[in-house]
C-alpha positions in Angstrom: 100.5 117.4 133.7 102.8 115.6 130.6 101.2 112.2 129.8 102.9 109.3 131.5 105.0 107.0 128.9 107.3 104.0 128.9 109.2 103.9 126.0 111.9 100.8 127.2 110.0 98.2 125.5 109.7 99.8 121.9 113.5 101.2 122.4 114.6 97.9 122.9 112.5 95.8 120.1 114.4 99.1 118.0 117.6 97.8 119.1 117.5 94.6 118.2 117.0 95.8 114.5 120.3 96.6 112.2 120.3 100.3 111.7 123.1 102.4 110.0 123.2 106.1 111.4 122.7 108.2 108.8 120.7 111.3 110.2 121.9 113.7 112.8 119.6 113.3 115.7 117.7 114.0 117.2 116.0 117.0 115.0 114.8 120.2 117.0 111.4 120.5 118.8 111.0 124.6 118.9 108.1 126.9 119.1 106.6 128.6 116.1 105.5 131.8 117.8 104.3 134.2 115.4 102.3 131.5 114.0 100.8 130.2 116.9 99.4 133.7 117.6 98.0 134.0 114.4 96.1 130.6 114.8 95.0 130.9 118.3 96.8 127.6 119.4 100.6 126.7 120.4 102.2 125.1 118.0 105.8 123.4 118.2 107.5 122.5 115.4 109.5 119.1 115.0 112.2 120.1 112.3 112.7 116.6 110.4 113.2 119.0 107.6 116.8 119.3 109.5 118.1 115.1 109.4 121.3 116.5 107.7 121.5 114.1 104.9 121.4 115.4 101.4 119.5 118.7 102.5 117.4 117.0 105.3 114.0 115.0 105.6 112.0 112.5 107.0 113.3 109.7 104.7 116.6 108.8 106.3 114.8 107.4 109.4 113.8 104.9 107.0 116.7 104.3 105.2 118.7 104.3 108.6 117.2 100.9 108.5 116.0 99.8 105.1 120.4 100.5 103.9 121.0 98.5 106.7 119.1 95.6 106.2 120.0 95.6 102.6 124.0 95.4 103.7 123.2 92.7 106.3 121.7 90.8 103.0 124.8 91.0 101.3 123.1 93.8 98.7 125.5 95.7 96.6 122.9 97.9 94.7 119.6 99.9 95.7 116.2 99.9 93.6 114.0 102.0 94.6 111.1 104.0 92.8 109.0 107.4 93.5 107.9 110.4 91.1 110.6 112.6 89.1 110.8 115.1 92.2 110.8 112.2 94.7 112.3 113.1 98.2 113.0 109.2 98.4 114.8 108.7 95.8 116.8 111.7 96.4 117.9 110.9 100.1 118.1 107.1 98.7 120.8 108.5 96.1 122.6 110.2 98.9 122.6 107.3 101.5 123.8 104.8 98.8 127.3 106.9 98.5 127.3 106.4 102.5 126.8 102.6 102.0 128.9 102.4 99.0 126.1 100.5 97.3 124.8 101.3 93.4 121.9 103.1 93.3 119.2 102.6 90.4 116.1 105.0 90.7 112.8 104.4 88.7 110.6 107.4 88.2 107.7 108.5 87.2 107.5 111.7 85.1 105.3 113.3 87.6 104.8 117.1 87.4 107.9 118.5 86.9 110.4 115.7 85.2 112.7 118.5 84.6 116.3 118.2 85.4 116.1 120.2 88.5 115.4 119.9 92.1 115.2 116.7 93.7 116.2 115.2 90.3 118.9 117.3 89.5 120.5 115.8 93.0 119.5 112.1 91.7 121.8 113.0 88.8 124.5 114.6 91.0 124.6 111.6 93.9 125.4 109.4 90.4 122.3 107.4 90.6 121.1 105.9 87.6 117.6 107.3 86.7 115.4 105.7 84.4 112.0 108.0 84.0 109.0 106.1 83.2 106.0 108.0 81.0 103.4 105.8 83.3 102.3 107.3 86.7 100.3 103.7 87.5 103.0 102.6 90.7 102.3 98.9 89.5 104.3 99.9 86.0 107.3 101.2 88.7 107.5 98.0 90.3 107.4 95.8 87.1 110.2 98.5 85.6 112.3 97.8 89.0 112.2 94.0 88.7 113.6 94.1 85.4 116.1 96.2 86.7 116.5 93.7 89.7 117.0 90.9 87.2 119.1 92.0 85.1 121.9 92.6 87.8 121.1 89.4 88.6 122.1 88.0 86.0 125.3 90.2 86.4 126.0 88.9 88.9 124.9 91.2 91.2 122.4 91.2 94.3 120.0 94.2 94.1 117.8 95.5 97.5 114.3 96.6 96.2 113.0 99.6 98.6 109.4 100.1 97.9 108.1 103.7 96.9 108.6 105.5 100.6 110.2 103.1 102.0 106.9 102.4 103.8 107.6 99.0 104.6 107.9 97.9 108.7 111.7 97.8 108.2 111.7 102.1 106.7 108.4 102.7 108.9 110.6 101.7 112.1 112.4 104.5 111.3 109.2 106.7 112.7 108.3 104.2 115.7 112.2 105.4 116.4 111.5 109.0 116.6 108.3 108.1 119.3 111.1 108.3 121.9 112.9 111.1 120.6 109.9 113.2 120.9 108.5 111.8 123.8 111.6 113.4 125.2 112.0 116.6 124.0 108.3 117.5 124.8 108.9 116.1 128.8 112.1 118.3 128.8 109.4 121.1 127.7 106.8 120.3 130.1 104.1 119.8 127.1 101.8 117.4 126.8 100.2 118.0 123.5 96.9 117.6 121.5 97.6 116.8 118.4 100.6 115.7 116.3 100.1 116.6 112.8 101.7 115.4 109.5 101.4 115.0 105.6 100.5 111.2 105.0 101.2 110.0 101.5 103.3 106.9 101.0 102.2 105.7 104.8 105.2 104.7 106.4 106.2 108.3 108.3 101.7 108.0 109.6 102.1 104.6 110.1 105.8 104.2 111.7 104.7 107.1 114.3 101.4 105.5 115.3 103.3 102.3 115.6 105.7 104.0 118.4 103.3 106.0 120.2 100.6 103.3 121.1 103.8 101.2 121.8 105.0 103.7 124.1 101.2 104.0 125.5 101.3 107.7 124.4 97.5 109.0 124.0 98.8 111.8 121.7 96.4 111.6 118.3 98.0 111.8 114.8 96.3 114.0 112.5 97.4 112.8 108.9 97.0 115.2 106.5 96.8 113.8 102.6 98.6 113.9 99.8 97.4 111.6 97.9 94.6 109.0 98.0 91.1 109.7 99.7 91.1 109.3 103.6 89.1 105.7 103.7 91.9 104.3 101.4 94.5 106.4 103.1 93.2 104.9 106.9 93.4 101.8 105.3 96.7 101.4 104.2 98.0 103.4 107.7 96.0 100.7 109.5 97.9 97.7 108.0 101.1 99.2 108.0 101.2 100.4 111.5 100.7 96.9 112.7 102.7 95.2 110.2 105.4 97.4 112.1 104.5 96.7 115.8 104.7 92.9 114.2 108.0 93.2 112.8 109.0 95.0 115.7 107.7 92.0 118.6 105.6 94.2 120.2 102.1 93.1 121.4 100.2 96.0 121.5 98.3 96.8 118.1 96.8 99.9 116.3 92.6 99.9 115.5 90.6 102.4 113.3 89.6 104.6 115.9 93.4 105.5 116.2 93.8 106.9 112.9 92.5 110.6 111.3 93.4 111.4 107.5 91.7 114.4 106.5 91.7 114.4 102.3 90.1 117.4 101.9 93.7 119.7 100.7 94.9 116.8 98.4 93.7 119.3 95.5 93.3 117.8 92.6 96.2 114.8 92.8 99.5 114.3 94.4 102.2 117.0 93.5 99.4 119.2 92.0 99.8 122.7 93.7 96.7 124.3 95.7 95.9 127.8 96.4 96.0 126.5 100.3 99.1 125.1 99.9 100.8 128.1 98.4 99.1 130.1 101.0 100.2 127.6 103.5 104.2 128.2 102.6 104.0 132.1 102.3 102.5 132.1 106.0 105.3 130.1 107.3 108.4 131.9 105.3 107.0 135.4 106.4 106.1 134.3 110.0 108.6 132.2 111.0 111.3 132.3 108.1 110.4 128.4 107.4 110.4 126.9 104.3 108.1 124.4 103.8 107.6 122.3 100.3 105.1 122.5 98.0 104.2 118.7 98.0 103.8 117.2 101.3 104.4 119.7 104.4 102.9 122.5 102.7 99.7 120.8 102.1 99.7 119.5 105.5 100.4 123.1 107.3 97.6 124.6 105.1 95.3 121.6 106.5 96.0 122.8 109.9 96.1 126.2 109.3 92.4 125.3 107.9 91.6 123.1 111.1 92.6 126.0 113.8 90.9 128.7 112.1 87.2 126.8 111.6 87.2 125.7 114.7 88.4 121.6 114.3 91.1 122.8 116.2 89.8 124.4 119.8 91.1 127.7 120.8 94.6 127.1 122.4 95.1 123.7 121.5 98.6 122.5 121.7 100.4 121.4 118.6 103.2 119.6 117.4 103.8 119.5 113.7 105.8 117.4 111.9 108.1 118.8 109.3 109.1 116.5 106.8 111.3 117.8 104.5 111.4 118.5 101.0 112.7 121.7 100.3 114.4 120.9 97.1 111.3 120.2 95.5 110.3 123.7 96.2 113.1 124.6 93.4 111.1 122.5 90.8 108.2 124.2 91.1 109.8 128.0 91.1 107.4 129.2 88.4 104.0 128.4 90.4 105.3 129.7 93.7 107.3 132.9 92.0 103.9 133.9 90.3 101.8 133.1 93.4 104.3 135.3 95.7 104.7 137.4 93.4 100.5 138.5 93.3 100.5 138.7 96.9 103.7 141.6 96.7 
């Protein structure tokens, strides 16, 4: 029987925020057959991967509102920071030419700070990129304040977007897509297990858990990391998550024993491929002629790809996975991924 939810509260505490449409919506909910039967398990595939914007991904839910709030402040220019292959910045670039605002990206070198992928578009969106040597995040911030003031004192009002956007007004974005998918599986007649995603910056983790315990969904989030170990990882989802249903006016409020971040497929740091990972995107090109990337979604399909066949999945669970994007990332790292593909031929 699908799970009985009421959604009209969190709907309308969404309504009341400023939001500029910026995605095309909602994304598709479809099966993923061929891998399902290799698992053992159903598993449904929520394409966030296809938002429209710049090439698609999660991050224009958040910038739906984040771009929004900065033009109801009177902004005329974007800050905003990530790595040098940063989805964020990229879709950040791309929704500034929407908004007509000036777009000013701090980076971090990161793996691959070559001008390619997601940095290539930076370039081609006409944002002004400023690559940084350190990967500290507090060294981003301090770079994008100067930044800040200087316009300033241009005259100028700058909008600082934290790395992610994972802030209540970007995680909103995900607390928006409860409904959505809330929707699509009730068309569908599917009351699933799990909902699994890559967790890095927190606000996509955070903004989802946020909706569904508004929406009095039982569904558990499976956060998959790509990034920090799972304690500080729970942490952070913890306090954003309610920092959302806060900004939000909503009463109800997210504990610990809501929130699961497996760290065990971070590999050695963020960005840094794995042999799961690369496993993880050959599976889902040759079984279902997906793409994922080789950053966040492919890490967090190799973690469930891990979970279903040793058994933390049961046998015929029902899955929904969350597909976030990133594809032109997968363009920056063409060397690991031709060599990998390449031994398996």
């Amino acid at each position: 029987m699908i799970e009985q939810v009421d959604t009209r509260a969190l709907t309308t505490a969404i309504g009341a925020k400023p939001r500029l449409p910026l995605a095309f919506l909602p994304t598709p909910l479809h099966e993923a057959p061929h891998l399902s039967s290799r698992l053992g398990i159903r598993v449904l595939l929520k394409r966030d991967d296809q938002t429209g914007l710049a090439l698609g991904g999660n991050k224009v839910r958040k910038l739906e509102f984040l771009i929004a709030e900065a033009l109801e402040q009177g902004a005329d220019a974007i800050i905003t920071t990530g790595g040098s292959q940063s989805n964020h910045a990229r879709m950040t670039a791309a929704a500034c030419r929407i908004a007509n605002l000036a777009c000013y990206l701090v980076l971090d070198r990161g793996v691959h700070p070559e001008i390619q992928g997601n940095l290539l578009l930076d370039d081609l969106f006409g944002a002004a990129v400023t690559l940084i040597k350190s990967p500290d995040p507090a060294d981003a911030v301090a770079e994008m304040e100067r930044v800040a003031e200087r316009l300033r004192s241009e005259g100028r009002t700058p909008y600082i977007i934290p790395r992610g956007g994972s802030v209540p007004t970007g995680a909103t974005g995900y607390a928006a897509m409860v409904p959505e998918l809330l929707g699509q599986l009730g068309d569908l007649d599917v009351n699933p297990d799990f909902l699994y995603l890559a967790t890095g910056s927190t606000g996509t983790h955070a903004g989802a858990l946020a909706g569904l315990t508004a929406a009095g969904s039982s569904i558990p989030v499976r956060g998959i990391s790509v990034s920090r170990d799972s304690a500080s990882q729970e942490k952070k989802v913890l306090e954003l998550a309610n920092a959302t249903l806060q900004y939000l006016g909503l009463p109800e409020s997210v504990t610990a024993s809501h929130i699961y971040v497996d760290d065990a497929y971070t590999g050695p740091g963020y960005g840094i491929p794995t042999t799961e990972m690369l496993d993880a995107l050959d599976v889902l090109a040759r079984d279902e002629g997906i793409i994922l990337d080789p950053v966040y979604t492919g890490k967090a399909m190799a973690g469930m790809i891990d979970h279903a066949q040793t058994g933390k999945l049961p046998p015929n669970s029902t899955v929904v996975f969350l597909h976030t994007g990133g594809a032109p990332g997968l363009f920056a790292y063409n060397r690991e991924i031709h060599e990998a593909v390449g031994a398996r031929m």
